[in-house]
C-alpha positions as CSV (number, residue, x, y, z in Angstrom):
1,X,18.5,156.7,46.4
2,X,17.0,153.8,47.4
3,X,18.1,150.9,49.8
4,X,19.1,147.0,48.3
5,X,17.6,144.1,49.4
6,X,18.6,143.9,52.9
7,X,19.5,146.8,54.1
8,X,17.9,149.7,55.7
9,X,16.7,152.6,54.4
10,X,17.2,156.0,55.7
11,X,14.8,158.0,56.5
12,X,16.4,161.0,58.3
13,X,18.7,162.6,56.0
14,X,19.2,166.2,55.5
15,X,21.7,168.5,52.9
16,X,23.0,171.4,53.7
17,X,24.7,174.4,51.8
18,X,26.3,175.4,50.2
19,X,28.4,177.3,53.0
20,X,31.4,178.9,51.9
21,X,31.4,176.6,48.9
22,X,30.9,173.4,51.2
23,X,28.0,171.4,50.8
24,X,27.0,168.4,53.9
25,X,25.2,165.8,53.5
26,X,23.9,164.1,56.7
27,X,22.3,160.7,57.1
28,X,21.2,158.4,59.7
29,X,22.0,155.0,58.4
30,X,25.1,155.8,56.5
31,X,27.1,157.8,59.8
32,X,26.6,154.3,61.7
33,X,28.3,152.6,59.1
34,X,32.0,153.7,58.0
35,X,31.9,151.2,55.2
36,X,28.2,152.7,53.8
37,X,29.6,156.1,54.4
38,X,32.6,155.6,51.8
39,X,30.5,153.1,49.0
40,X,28.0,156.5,49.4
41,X,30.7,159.3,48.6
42,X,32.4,157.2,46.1
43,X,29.0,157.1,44.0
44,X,28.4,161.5,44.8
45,X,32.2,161.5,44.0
46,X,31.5,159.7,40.6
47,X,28.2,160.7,39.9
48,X,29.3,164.3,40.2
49,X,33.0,164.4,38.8
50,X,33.1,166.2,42.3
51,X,36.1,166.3,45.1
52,X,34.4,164.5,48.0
53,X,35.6,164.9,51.8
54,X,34.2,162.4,54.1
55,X,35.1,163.0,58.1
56,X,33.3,160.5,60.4
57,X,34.2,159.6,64.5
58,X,34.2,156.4,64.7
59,X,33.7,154.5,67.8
60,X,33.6,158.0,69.7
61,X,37.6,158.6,69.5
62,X,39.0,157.4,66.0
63,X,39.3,160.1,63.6
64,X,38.8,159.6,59.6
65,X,39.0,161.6,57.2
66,X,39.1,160.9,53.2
67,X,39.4,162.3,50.6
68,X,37.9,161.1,46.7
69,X,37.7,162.3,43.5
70,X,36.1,161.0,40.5
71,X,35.0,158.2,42.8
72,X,38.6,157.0,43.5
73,X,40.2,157.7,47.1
74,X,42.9,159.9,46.8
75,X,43.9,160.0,50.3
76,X,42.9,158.5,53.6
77,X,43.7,159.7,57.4
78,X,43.3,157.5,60.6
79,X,43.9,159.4,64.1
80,X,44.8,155.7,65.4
81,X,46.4,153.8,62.5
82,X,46.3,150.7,63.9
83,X,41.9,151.0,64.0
């Protein structure tokens, strides 16, 4: 996958798995940036016709975790709702 016009490109990204039928994707760019981190499981979500868990820390003590399928979110969770 490659970066648009703008914005940077990764270059430190690793996959790992599948463990226990889990597979992680890890990436430098995209876990700084909530908003990258969902528009980048919605397209493996959608590309794949897979179930997609994301679960980031965000801000070193807000909790998120969501959950997509086909590329649509199906659920979200906030440990501080009002983040």
């Amino acid at each position: 996958m490659s970066a648009a016009p703008g914005k940077p490109c990764s270059r430190a990204w690793r996959v790992e798995g599948p463990r226990n039928g889990w597979t992680a994707i890890y990436d430098e760019v995209i876990d700084q940036d909530p908003t990258a981190l969902v528009r980048f499981a919605r397209e493996v979500s959608s590309r794949m016709g897979a179930v997609v868990i994301i679960l980031s820390l965000e801000v070193d003590q807000v909790v998120r975790l969501v959950a997509l399928e086909r590329g649509g979110i199906m659920d979200e969770y906030l440990s501080v709702p009002e983040f």
